[in-house]
N, C-alpha and C positions, 0 to 999 in steps of 0.2 A: 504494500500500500504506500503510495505518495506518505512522505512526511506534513508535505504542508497540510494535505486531509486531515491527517492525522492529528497535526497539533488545531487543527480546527475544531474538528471533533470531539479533543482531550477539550479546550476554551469553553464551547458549548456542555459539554457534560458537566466543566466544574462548573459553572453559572447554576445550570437545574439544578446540581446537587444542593448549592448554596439556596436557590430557591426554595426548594422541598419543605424546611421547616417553616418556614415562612406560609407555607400552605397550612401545614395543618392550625398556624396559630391562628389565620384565617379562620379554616373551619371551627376552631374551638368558639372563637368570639361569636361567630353567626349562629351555633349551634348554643350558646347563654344567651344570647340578643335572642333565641326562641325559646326561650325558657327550657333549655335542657338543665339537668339537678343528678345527673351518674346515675348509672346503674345499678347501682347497689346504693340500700337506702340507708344501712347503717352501715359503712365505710369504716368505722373505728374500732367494731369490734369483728373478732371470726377468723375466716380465713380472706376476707377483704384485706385486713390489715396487715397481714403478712404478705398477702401478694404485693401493694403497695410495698411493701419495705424491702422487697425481693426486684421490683420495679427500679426503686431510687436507688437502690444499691446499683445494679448494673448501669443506670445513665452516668451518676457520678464516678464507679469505677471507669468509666471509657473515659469520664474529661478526665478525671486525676492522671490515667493510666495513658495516655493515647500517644504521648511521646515514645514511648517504649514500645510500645507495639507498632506504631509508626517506622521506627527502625529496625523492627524484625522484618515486618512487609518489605521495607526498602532494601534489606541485604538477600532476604530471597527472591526480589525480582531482580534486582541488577546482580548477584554474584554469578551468574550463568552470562559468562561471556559471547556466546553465541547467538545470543538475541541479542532484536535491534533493542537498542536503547530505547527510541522515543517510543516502541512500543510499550513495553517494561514499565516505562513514567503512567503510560496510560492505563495499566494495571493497574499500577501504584496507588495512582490518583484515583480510580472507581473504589478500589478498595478501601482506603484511607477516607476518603468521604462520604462512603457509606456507613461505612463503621461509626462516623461521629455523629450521622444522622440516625444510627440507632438512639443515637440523647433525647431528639427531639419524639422520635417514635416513645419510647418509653415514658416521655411526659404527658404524649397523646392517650397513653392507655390508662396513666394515670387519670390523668381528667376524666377519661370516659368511666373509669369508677367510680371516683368522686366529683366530679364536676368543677374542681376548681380550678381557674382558670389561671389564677396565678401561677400555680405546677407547673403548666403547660409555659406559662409564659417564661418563667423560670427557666424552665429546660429548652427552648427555644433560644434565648439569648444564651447558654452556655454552649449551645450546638455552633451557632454563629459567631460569638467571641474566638473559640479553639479553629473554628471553619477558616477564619480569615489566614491564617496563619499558616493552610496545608492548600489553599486555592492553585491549581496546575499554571506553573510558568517554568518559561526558560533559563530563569534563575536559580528557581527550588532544582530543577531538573539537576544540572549543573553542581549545585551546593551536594545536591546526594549522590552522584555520580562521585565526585574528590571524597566524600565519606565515608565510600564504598570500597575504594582501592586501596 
């Protein structure tokens, strides 16, 4: 495949990815702007409340965690020399942006048991604060390739 496709392609995927959470906090607000109140009507006790804590534990393990996994991705995509590179980044980058858009997903499921929107919002801006910082360029490319060798 052309490279310029390519890094077109990688451009356009990191954008949707960056947009994804931004959907769901969309749908959260529209979905209280119609009076949604979660699924579960008492959230605080049962096994509600453990899922919840089973939920916030793994959105915050990925933002705590996501540097380190970050660079496990990036040394098993690029330590195989025989692949193209800018391929490899586009791996990289799908994998690496989905993985942080699991934060924003797990704050969606949260809200959908409890309805709070804050959660969502919460998990939303930490999907997007760590998101800005793994967005696909020619530079991150570059920086991981020298910290790969």
């Amino acid at each position: 495949m052309d490279k310029n496709i390519l890094w077109k392609k990688i451009r356009i995927f990191g954008i949707l990815s960056f947009i994804f959470p931004l959907l769901l906090l969309i749908t959260g607000i529209i979905l209280s702007n119609k009076g949604f109140t979660g699924m579960v009507e008492n959230y605080e006790e049962g096994a509600a409340r453990f899922i919840q804590y089973i939920i916030f534990a793994a959105g915050a393990g990925i933002f705590f965690f996501c540097d380190g996994i970050s660079d496990s991705l990036s040394r098993s995509f690029f330590a195989k020399p025989k692949k193209d590179r800018v391929y490899s980044y586009f791996l990289y980058a799908l994998s690496t942006l989905w993985l942080l858009n699991i934060i924003s997903i797990t704050g969606f499921i949260g809200f959908l048991i409890c309805g709070n929107l804050t959660w969502l919002a919460v998990f939303v801006i930490l999907n997007l604060s760590i998101g800005i910082r793994y967005l696909p360029s020619h530079k991150r490319m570059q920086k991981l390739l020298g910290e790969v060798k």
